[in-house]
Backbone as JSON, one array per atom type, in Angstrom:
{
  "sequence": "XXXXXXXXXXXXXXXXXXXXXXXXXXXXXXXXXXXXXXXXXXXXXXXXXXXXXXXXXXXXXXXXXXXXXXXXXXXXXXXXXXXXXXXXXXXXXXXXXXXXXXXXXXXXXXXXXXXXXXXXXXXXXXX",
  "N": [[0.56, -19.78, -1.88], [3.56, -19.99, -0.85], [6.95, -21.4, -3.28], [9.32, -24.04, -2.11], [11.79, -22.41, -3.18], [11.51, -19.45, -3.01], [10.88, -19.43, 0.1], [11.93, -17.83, 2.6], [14.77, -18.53, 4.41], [15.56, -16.83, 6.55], [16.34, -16.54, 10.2], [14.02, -15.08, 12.58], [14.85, -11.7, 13.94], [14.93, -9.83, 17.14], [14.82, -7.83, 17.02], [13.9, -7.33, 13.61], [11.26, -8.59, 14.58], [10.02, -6.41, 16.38], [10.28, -4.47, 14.41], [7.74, -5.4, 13.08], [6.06, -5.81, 14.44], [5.87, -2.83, 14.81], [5.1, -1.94, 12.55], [2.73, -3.19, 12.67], [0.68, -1.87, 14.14], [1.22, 0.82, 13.04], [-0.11, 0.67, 10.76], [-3.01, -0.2, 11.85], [-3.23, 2.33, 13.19], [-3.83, 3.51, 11.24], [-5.65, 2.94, 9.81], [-7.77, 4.04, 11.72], [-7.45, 6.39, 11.42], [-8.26, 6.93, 8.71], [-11.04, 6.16, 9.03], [-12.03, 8.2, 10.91], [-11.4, 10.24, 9.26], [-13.02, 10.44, 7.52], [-15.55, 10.15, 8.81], [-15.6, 12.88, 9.63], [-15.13, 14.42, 7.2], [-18.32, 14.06, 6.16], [-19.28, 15.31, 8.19], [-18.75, 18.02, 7.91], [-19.76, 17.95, 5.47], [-22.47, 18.32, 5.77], [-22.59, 20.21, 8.06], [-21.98, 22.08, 5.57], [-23.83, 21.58, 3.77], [-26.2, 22.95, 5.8], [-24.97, 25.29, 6.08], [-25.56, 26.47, 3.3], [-28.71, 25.9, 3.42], [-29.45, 27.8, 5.48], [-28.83, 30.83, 4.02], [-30.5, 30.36, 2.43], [-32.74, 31.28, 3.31], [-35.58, 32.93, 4.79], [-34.85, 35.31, 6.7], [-35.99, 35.04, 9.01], [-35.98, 34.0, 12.46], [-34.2, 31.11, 13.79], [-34.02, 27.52, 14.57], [-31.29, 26.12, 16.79], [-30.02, 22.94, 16.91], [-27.56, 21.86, 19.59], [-26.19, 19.23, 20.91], [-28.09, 17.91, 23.46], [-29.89, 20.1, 23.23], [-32.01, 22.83, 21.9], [-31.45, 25.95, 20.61], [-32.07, 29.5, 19.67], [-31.69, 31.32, 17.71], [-30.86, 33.76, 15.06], [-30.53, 34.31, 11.26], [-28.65, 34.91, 10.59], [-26.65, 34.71, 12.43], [-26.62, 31.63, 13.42], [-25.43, 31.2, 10.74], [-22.98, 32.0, 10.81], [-22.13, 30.7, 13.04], [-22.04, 27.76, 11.54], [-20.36, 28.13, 9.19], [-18.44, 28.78, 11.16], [-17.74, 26.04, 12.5], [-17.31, 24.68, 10.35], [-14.72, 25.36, 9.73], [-13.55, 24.54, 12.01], [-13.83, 21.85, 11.62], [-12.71, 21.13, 9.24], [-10.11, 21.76, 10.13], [-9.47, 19.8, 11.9], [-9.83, 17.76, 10.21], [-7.64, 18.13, 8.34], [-4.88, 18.23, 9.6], [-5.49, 14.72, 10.67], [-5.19, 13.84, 8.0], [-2.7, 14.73, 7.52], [-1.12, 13.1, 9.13], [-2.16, 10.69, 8.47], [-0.54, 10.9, 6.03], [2.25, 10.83, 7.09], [2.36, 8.09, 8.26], [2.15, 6.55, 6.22], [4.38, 6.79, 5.19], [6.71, 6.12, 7.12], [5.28, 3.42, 6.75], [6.19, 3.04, 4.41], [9.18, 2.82, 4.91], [9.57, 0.97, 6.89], [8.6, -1.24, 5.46], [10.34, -1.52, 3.15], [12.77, -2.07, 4.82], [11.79, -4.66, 6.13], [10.95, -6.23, 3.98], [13.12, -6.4, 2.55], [14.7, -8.0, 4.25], [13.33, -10.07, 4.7], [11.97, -11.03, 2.26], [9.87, -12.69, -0.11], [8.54, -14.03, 1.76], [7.07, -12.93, 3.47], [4.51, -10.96, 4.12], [2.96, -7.4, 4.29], [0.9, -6.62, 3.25], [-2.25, -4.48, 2.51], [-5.15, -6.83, 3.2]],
  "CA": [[1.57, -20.52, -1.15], [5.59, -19.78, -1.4], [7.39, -22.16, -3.26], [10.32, -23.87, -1.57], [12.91, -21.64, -3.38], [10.93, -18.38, -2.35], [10.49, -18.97, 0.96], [13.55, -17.29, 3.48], [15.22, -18.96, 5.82], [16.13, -15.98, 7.94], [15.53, -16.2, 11.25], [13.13, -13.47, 13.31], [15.41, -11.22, 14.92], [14.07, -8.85, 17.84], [14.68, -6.07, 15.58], [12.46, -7.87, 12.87], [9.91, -8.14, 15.7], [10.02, -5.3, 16.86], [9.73, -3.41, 13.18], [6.64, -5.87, 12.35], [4.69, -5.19, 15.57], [5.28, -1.35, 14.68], [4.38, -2.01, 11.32], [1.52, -3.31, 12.39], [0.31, -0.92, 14.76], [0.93, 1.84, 12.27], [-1.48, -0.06, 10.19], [-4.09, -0.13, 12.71], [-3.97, 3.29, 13.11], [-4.18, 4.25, 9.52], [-7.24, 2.59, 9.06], [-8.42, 4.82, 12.22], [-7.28, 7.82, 10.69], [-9.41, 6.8, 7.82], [-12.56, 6.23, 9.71], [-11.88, 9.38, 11.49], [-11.5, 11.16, 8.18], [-14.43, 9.65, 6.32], [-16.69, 10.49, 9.71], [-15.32, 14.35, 9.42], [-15.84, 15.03, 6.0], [-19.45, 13.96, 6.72], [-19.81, 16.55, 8.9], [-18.53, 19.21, 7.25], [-20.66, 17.94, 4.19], [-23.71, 18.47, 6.48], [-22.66, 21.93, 8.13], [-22.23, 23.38, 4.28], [-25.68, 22.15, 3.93], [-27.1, 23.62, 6.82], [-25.16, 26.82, 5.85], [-26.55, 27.09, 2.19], [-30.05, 26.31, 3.65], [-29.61, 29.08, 5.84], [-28.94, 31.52, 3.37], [-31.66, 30.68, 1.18], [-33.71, 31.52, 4.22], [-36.46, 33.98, 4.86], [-34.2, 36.07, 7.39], [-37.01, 34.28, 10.1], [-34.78, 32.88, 13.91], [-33.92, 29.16, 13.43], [-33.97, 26.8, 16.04], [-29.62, 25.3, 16.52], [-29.55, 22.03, 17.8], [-26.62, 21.79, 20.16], [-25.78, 18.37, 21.33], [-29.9, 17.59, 23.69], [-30.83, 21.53, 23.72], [-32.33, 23.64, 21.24], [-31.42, 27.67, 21.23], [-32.84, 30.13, 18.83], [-30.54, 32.05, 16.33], [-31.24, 34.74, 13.58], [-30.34, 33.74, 10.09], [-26.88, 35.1, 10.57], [-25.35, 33.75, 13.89], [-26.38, 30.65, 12.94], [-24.39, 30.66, 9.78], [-21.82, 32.24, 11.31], [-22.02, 29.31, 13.63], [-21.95, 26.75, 10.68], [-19.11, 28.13, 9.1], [-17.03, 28.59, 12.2], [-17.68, 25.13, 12.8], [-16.73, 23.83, 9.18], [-13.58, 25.75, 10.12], [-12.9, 23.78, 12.93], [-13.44, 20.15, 11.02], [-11.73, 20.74, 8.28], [-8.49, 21.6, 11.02], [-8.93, 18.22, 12.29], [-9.84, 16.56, 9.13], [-6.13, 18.27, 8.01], [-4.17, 16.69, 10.91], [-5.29, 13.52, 10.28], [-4.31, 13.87, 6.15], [-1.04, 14.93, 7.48], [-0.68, 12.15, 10.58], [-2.06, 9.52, 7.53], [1.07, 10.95, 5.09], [3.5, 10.18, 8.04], [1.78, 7.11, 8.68], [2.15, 5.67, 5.22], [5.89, 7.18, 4.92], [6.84, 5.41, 7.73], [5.17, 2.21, 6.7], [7.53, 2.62, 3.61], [10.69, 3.07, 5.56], [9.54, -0.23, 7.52], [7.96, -2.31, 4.57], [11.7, -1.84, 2.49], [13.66, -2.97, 5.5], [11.25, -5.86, 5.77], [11.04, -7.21, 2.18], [14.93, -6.51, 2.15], [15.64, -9.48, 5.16], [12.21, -11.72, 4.47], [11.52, -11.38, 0.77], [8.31, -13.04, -0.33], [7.96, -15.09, 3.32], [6.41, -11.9, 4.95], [2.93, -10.33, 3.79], [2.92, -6.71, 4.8], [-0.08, -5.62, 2.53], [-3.27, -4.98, 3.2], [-5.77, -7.27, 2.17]],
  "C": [[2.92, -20.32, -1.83], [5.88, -21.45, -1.6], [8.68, -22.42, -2.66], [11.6, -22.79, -1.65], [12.83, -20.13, -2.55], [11.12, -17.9, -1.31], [12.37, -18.29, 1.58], [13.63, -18.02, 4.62], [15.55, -18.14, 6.98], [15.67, -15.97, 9.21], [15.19, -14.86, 11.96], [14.21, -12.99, 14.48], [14.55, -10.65, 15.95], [13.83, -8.05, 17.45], [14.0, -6.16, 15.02], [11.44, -7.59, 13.16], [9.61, -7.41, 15.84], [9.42, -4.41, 15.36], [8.45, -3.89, 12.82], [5.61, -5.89, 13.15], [4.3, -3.4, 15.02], [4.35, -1.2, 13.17], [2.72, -2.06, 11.5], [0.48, -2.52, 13.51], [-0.04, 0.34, 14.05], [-0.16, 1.68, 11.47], [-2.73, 0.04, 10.63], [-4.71, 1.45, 12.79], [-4.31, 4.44, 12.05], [-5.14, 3.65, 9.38], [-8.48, 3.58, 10.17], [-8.67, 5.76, 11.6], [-8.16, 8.13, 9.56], [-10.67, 6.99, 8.2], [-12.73, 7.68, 10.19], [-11.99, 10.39, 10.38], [-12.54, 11.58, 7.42], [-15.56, 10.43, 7.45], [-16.87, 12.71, 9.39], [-15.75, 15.05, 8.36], [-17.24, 14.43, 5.59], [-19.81, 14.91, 6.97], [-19.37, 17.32, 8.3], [-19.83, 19.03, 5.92], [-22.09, 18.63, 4.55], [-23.61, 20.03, 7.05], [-22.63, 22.64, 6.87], [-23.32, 23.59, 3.98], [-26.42, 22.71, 4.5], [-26.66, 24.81, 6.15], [-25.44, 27.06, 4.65], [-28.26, 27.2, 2.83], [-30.43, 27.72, 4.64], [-29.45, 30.26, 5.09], [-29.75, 31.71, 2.34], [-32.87, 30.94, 1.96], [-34.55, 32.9, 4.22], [-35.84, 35.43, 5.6], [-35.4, 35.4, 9.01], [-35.21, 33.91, 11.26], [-35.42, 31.57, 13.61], [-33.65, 28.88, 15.17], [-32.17, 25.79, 15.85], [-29.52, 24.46, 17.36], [-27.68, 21.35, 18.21], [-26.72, 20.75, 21.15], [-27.92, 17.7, 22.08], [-30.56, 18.9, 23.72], [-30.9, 21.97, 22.31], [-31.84, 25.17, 21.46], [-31.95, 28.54, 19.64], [-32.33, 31.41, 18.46], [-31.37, 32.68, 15.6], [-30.5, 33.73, 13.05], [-28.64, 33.73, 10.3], [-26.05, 34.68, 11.85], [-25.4, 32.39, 13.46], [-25.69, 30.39, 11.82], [-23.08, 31.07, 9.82], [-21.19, 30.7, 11.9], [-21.37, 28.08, 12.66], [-20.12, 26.68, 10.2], [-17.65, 28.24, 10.35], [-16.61, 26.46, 12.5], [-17.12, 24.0, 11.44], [-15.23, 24.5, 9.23], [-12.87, 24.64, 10.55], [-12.47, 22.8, 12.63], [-12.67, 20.47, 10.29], [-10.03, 21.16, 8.82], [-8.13, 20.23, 11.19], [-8.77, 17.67, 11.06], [-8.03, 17.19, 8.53], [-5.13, 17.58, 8.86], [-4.76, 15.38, 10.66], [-5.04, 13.54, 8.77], [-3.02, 14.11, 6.46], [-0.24, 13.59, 8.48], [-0.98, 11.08, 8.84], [-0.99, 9.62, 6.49], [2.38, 10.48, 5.75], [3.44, 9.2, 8.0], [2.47, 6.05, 7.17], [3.88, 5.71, 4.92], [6.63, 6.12, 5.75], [6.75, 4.05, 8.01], [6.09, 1.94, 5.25], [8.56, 2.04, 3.95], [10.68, 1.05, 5.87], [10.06, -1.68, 6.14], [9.81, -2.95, 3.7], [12.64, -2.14, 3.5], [13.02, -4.61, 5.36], [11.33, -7.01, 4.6], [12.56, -7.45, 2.11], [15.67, -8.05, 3.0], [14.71, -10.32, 4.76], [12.11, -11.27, 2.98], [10.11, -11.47, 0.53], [7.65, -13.66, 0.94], [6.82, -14.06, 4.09], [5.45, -11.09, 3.19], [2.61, -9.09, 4.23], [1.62, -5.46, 4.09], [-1.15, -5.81, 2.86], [-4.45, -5.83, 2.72], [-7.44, -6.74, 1.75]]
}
């Protein structure tokens, strides 16, 4: 709890408003971006595994489950496959590392206007 001296009297402009809705929107979707990140490098963790276990393989056709179907790969398309596909994530998983660097930059920019008119009255961290 702020003590009397602490708190700010300033009143909430629209502008204020306005920066502490975006604030908190940006917020919202930085914790997506997270989830989204965290889910990605998952998968990639899982296609490297698939493509080492394929290479420690017999040269035998593998069975590549694709979404409810099965299809039936040599050793090497399928790890072709793998790696094309750890390609792909780690594109996205880069776009979101670069959208979450904006994201946080941006909640700078905000946070030091903020603190600068409310002080200690306003809470802009996460808990």
């Amino acid at each position: 709890m702020l003590t009397r001296e602490e708190e700010s009297e300033a009143e909430v402009r629209r502008e204020d408003q306005e920066n502490i809705n975006k604030f908190g929107r940006l917020n919202a979707r930085l914790h997506e971006c997270r989830e989204e990140l965290a889910v990605l490098k998952k998968k990639i963790e899982q296609m490297d595994d698939a493509s080492t276990e394929l290479m420690m393989g017999t040269g035998d056709s593998v069975m590549l489950n694709l979404g409810n179907a099965f299809f039936e790969l040599c050793e090497e398309e399928a790890t072709e496959f793998c790696e094309e596909e750890v390609t792909r994530l780690q594109q996205q998983a880069d776009k979101l590392e670069e959208e979450e660097e904006e994201i946080l930059q941006e909640q700078k920019q905000l946070k030091s206007v903020l603190y600068g008119r409310f002080g200690k009255s306003i809470n802009l961290e996460d808990s």
